[in-house]
N, C-alpha and C positions, 0 to 999 in steps of 0.2 A: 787567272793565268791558265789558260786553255792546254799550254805543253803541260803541266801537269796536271789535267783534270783527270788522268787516268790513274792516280794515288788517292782522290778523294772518295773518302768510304771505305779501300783498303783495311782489312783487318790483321793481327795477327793475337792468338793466347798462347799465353803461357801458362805454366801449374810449377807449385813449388809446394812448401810444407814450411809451418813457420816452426823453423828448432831454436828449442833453450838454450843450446851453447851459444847460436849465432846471436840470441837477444842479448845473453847475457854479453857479450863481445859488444855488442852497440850499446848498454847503458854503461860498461866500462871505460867506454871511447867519452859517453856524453860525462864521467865522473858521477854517475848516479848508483844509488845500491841496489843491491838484489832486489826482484820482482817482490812484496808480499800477496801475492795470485797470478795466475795464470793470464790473467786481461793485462794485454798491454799498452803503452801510453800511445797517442795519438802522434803519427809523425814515421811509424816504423815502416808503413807500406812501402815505403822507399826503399827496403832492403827487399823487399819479391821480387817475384816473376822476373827476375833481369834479364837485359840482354846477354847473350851468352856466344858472341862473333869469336873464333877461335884467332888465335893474337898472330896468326900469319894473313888474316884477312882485316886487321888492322891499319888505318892510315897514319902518316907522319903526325899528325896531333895525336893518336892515342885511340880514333872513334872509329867504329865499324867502318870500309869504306862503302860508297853508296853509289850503286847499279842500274840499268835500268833493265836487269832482269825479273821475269813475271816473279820473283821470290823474293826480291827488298821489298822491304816495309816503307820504308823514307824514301821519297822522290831523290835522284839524282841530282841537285840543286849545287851549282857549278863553286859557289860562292861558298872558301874554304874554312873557315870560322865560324863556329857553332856555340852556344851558348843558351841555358836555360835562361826563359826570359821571365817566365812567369807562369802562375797554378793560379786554378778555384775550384776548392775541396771541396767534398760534401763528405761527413760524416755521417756515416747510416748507422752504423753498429760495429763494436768492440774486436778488435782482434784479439785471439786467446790462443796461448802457445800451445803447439799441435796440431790447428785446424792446417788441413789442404787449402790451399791457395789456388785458383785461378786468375787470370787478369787477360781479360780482353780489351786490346786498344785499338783505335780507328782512326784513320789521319781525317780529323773535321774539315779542315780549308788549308790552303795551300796562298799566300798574298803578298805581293811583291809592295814594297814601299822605298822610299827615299830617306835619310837620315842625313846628320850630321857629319858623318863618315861616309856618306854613300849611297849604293844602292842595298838593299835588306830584301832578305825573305824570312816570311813568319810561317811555322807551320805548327797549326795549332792539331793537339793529338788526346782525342778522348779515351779515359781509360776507365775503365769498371773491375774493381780489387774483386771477390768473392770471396768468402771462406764456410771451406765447409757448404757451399751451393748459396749462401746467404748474401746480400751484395752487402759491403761494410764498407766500401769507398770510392766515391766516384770524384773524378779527376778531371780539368781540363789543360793541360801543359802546351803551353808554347814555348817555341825553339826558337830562334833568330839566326839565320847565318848572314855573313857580312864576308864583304873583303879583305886581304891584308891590310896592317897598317902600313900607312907611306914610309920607304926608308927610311930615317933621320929624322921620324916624327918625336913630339916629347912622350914620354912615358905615362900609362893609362894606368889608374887615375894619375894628376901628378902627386908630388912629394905634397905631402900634409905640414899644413900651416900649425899655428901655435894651439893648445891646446884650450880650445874654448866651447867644448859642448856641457850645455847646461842642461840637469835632467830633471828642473824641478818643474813643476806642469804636469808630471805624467805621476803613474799612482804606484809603478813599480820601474826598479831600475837596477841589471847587471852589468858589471863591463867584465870584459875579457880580454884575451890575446890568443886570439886564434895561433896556437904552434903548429910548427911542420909534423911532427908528429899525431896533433889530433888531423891534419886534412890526409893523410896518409891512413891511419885508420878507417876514413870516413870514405875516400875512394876503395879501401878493401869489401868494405860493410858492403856499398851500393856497385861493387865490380864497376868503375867507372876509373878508365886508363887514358883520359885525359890530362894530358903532358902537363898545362898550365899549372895544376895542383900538385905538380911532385917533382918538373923539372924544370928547377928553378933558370938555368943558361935557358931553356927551349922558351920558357914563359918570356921571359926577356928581350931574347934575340928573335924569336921568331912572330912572336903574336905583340909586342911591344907593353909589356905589362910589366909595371915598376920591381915586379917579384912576386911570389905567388898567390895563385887567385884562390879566396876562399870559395869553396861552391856553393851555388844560389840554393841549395837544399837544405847545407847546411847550415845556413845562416837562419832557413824559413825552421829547421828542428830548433833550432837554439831559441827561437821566437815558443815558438810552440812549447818550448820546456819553461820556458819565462812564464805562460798562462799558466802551465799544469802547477806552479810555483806558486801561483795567484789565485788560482781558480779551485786546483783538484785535478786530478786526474779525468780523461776523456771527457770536460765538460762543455766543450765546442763542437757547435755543429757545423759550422762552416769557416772555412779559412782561404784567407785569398790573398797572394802577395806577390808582388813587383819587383826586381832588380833594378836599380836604380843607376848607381856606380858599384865596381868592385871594391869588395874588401880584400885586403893583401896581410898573408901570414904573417906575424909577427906585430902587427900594429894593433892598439887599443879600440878593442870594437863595444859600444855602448848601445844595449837593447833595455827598451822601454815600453812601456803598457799603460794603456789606461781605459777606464771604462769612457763610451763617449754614447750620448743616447741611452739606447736599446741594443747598442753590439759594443765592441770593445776596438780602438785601434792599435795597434802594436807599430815599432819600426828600430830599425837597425841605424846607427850613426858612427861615424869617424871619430876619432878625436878633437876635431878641427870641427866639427858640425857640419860635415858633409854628408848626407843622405847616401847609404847604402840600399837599403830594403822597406819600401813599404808595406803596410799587412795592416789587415781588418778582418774580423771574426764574430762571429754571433755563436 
């Protein structure tokens, strides 16, 4: 896409500082206890370096708006619907509360494609965590923006069928029910003021989603606390996972693990045995 070949390579860093209150605020959120050390579990980098757009330069969904002045990060990219689509971690080494944080991130590609619903752009954005000057996480996140949904279209995903996900095959299994409460929390944690997670009329009426969207991070932390469950703490070095369908607050969300090989698969499911999230790890 040559109009925006002048965002590829684009940089920006950020610096933070990982504090105990704020960790302790996110393993409260996940329902886990107090730290026993300073090393934290795998999945927190999510809460750094954030964007920090002040909420008068906010758009009608919630997200930074996007310019095409020499000072945006993100291309200008017309198509109003934004949505994490997908990560592949690399774990380098432990984050430990205290360390200074840096994160530099760099728009890789910029790629227009076709879908189901449309026309789509992907933009994929490498990021390198730091702490302390040490790299302890490198990241490759794609974005997907799409168009609106058609007026009077049905509801995304739709209503869930009968209650038939079966978890045996796999070597661990939680289920949950994502509350408005825990995605409320989890957009505080990650400063992320995306309407679809907390209003619930806007998710509805505006972006056509049955009610509100779990976020694709925190479906990939819940994944990642399912290993630390199975495995130990920090003992993946690589994690890579997919959006599939939304998960919607309130419904029964069943995540599963197994080892497969030489790495492990992990994935996210509906009640109904609908594929929310796929994930693979070593």
């Amino acid at each position: 896409m040559s109009e925006w070949a002048a965002w590829i390579g684009r940089e920006e860093l950020r610096s933070d500082r990982i504090d105990s209150g704020a960790y302790r605020r996110w393993l409260a959120t996940l329902d886990r206890e107090a730290p026993s050390s300073d090393v934290l579990p795998q999945g927190y980098h999510w809460c750094l370096a954030l964007p920090d757009a002040p909420t008068a330069h906010l758009g009608e969904d919630g997200h930074p708006l996007r310019d095409s002045s020499p000072t945006s990060f993100l291309p200008p990219i017309p198509q109003p619907r934004r949505m994490w689509a997908s990560s592949k971690i690399e774990f380098v080494a432990p984050l430990t509360a205290g360390a200074t944080i840096e994160r530099l991130s760099t728009v890789a590609s910029v790629a227009a494609k076709t879908g189901s619903s449309g026309p789509l752009v992907f933009v994929d954005i490498a990021h390198e965590t730091r702490a302390d000057g040490i790299p302890a996480v490198r990241e490759v996140q794609s974005l997907v923006y799409r168009d609106p949904a058609p007026a009077g279209s049905s509801p995304v995903p739709p209503a869930p069928g009968p209650a038939t996900f079966d978890p045996s095959g796999w070597d661990a299994h939680r289920a949950l029910v994502p509350s408005e409460a825990l995605l409320f929390r989890f957009s505080a944690l990650t400063f992320n003021s995306h309407r679809i997670h907390y209003d619930a009329p806007y998710a509805a009426g505006v972006e056509g989603y049955r009610g509100l969207v779990v976020h694709g991070p925190l479906t990939a932390t819940l994944l990642l606390d399912l290993a630390r469950r199975t495995l130990g703490d920090n003992v993946l070095k690589t994690f890579v996972f997919r959006g599939v369908t939304p998960a919607i607050a309130g419904e029964m969300l069943h995540l599963v693990f197994r080892s497969k090989d030489a790495a492990f698969e992990l994935g996210a499911y509906a009640c109904d045995g609908r594929e929310v999230m796929r994930a693979s790890a070593t």
